[in-house]
C-alpha positions in Angstrom: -38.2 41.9 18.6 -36.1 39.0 18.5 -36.1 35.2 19.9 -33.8 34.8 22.2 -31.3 31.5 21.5 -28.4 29.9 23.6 -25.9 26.9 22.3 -26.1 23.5 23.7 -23.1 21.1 23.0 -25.0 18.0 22.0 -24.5 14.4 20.2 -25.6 15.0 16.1 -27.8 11.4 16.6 -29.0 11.0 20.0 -28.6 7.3 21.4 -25.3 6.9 19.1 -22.1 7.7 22.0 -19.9 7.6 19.4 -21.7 10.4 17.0 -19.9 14.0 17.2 -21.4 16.0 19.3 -22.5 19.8 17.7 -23.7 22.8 18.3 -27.1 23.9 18.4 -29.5 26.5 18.8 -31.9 26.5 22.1 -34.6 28.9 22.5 -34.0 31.0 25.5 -37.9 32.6 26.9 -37.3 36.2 27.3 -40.0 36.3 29.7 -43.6 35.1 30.6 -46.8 36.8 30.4 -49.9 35.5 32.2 -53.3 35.2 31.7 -54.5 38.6 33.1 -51.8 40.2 31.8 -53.1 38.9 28.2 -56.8 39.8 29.5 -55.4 43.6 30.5 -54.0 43.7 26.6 -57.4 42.3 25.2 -59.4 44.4 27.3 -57.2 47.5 25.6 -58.3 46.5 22.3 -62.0 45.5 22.8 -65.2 46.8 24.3 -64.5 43.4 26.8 -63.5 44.0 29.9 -60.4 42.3 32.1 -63.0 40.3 34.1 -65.2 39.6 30.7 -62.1 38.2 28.7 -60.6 36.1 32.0 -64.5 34.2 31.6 -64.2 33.8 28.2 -61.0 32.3 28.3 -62.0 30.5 31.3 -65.2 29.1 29.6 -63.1 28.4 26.7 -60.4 26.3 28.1 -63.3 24.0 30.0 -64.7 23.5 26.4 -61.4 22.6 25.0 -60.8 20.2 27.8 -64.6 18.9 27.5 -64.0 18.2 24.0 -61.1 16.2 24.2 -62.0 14.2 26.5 -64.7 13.4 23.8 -62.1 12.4 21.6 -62.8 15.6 19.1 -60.3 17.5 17.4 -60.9 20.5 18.9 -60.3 24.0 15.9 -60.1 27.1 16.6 -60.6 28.8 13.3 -57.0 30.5 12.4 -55.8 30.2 15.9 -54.6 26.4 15.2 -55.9 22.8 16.5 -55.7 20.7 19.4 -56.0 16.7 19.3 -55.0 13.6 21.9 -52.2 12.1 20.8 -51.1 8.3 22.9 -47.9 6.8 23.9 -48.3 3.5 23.7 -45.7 0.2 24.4 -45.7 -2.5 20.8 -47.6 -5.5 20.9 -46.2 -8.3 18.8 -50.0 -9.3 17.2 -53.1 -7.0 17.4 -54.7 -9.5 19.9 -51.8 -9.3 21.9 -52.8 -5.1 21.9 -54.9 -4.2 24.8 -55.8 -0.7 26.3 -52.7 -1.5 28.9 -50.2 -1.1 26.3 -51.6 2.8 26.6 -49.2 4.2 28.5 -50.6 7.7 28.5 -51.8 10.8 26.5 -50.4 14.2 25.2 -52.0 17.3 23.4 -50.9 18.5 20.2 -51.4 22.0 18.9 -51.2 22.4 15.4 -50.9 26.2 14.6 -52.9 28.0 12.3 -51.4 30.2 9.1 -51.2 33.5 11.2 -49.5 31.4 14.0 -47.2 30.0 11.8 -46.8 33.2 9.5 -45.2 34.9 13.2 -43.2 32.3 13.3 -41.4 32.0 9.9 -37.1 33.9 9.9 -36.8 37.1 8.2 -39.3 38.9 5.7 -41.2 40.6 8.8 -41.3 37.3 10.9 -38.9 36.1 13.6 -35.2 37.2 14.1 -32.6 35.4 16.3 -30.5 36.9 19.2 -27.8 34.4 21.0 -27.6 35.3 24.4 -25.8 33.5 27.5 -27.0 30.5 29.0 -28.8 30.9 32.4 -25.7 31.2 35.0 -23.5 32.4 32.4 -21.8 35.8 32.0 -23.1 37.9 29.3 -21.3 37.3 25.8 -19.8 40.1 24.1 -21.4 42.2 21.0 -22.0 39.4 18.0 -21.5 41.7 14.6 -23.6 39.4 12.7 -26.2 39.1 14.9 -29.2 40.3 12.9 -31.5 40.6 16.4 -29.8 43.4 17.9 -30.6 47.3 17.3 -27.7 47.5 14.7 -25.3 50.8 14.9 -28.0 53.5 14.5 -26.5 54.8 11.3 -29.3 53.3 8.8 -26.8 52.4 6.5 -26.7 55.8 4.7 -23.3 57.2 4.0 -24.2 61.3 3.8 -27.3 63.3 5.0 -29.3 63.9 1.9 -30.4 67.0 3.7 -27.2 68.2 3.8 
């Protein structure tokens, strides 16, 4: 399976006008799949049901939320991590730093070695198809694209069964 990718035209230092502008890759989602969907595929591969999985996730992403709300770093063994991270406006002096200069909160996820093994080009791990911009027409066959199903021929140049 391959990761789809369009090209946006775009500036090669943002903030600089007069930087040229290149050309670069832009992950194109394929699809979604939802959380009973996920369950359904679990529930294949388990003795858990759909309706046990959905409460375990459930129960799961409560605990995740509890937790950092505490301020924990919140691990999930070889899933990955998940930690607040703030956005905050400078202070010139650290007196002049109050909690109003906190101007809000995000999650980061940092992904476990499996996660990021699935991730990694070639040897087994990701491959890259470009594909047209939403709105766009299709683009024609891309020889070098090494996402697509390739000419069926395996590459071997007689039958060695004769």
């Amino acid at each position: 399976m391959s990761v789809n990718y369009s090209l946006a035209h775009m500036s090669s230092k943002p903030g600089d006008d007069a930087a040229p502008k290149l050309f670069y890759a832009k992950a194109q989602a394929s699809g979604e799949v939802t959380m009973d969907e996920m369950a359904e595929e679990i529930s294949y591969a388990t003795s858990l049901t759909d309706g046990d999985v959905l409460n375990a996730i459930r129960a799961l992403i409560k605990q995740v939320n509890k937790n950092l709300a505490a301020g924990k770093i919140v691990r999930l063994e070889t899933f990955g991590s998940f930690q607040i991270q703030l956005c905050s406006e400078g202070a010139e002096t650290v007196k002049g730093f109050t909690a109003s200069n906190i101007t809000g909160a995000t999650i980061q996820f940092r992904p476990g070695k499996p996660i990021k093994a699935a991730t990694r080009a070639g040897d087994g791990g990701l491959t890259f198809k470009r594909v047209a911009k939403k709105g766009e027409a299709p683009l024609p066959a891309d020889p070098d694209d090494n996402g697509g199903s390739g000419s069926g021929e395996g590459g071997l140049e007689e039958d060695p069964l004769g």
